[in-house]
C-alpha positions as CSV (number, residue, x, y, z in Angstrom):
1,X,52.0,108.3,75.6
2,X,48.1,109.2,76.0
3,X,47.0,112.0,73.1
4,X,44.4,113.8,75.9
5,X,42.8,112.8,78.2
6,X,38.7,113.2,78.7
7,X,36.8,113.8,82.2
8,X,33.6,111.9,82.6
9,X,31.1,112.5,84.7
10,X,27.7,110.5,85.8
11,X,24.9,112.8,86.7
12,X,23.4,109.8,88.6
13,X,26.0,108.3,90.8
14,X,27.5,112.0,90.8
15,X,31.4,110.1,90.3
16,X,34.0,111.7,88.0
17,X,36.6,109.6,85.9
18,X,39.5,110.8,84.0
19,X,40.6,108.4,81.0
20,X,43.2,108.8,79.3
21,X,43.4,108.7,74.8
22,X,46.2,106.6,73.0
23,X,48.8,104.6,73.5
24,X,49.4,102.9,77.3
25,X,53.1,103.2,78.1
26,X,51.3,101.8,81.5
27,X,49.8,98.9,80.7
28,X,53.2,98.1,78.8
29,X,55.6,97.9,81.7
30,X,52.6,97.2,84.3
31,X,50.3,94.8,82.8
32,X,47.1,94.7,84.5
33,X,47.2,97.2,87.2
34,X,46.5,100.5,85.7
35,X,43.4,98.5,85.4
36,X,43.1,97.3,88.7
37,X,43.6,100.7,89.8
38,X,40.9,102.3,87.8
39,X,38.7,100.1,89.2
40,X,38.4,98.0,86.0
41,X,38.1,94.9,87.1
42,X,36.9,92.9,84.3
43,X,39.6,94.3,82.1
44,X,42.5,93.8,85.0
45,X,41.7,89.7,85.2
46,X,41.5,89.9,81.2
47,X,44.6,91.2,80.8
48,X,46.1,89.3,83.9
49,X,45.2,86.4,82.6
50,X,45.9,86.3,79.4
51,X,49.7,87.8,80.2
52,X,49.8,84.7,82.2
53,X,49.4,82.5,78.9
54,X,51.4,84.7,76.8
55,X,54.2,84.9,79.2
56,X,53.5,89.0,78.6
57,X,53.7,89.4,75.2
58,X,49.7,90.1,75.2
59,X,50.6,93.4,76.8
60,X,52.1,94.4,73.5
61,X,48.6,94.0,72.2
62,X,46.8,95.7,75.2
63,X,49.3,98.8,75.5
64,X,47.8,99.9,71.7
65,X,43.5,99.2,72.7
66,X,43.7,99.3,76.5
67,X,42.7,102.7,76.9
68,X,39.7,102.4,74.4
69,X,38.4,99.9,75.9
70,X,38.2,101.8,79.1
71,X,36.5,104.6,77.7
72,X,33.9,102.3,75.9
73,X,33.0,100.7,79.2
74,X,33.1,104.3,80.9
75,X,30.4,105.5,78.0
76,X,28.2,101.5,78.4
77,X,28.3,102.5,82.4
78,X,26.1,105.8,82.1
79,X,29.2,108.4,82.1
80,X,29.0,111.1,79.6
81,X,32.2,113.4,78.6
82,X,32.3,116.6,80.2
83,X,35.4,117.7,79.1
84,X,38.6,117.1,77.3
85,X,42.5,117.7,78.1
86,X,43.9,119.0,74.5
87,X,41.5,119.9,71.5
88,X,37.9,119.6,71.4
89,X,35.7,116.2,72.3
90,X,34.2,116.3,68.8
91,X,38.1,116.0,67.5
92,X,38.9,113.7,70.0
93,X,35.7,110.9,69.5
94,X,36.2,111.4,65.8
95,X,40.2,110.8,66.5
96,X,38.6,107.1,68.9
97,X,36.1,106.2,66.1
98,X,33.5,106.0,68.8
99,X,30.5,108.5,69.8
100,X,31.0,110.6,73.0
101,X,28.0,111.3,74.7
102,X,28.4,114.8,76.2
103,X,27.1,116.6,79.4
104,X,24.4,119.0,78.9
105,X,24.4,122.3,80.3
106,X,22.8,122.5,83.5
């Protein structure tokens, strides 16, 4: 089950994301589509693919880094953290191991 979640936001293509922070009990039972429907497409053929050569078993892997690795190519795309579900984003980058850029105030 996800930790928090944290809302992104891109001042220049003005979309807001929601990603969630932990452990993917989707991506367990449904492989590559919470991908596919985040619109994570490289990540969705990655993990289609390589459940495909596993027979599955590589979703035991994905269900534990999936959601990292979402936020990580959120943050690479331009989006900055605007907000986050439960604690503070501070607490919750430290808990990812990864800087969070943040919003400033407007």
């Amino acid at each position: 089950m996800a930790y928090t979640t944290i809302v992104f936001e891109n001042r220049v293509s003005g979309a807001v994301k929601e990603a969630p922070v932990g452990f993917s009990w989707t991506v367990f039972f449904f492989g590559f589509f919470p991908a596919l429907f985040r619109g994570d497409w490289k990540w969705a053929v990655i993990i289609f693919l390589l459940a495909l050569l596993t027979f599955g078993l590589s979703n035991l892997v994905f269900m534990f880094i999936y959601n990292k690795l979402y936020i990580k190519d959120l943050v690479g795309a331009g989006f900055k953290a605007k907000s986050a579900g439960n604690g503070d984003l501070p607490g919750v980058a430290g808990k990812l191991g990864i800087a969070l850029p943040q919003l400033e105030s407007a």
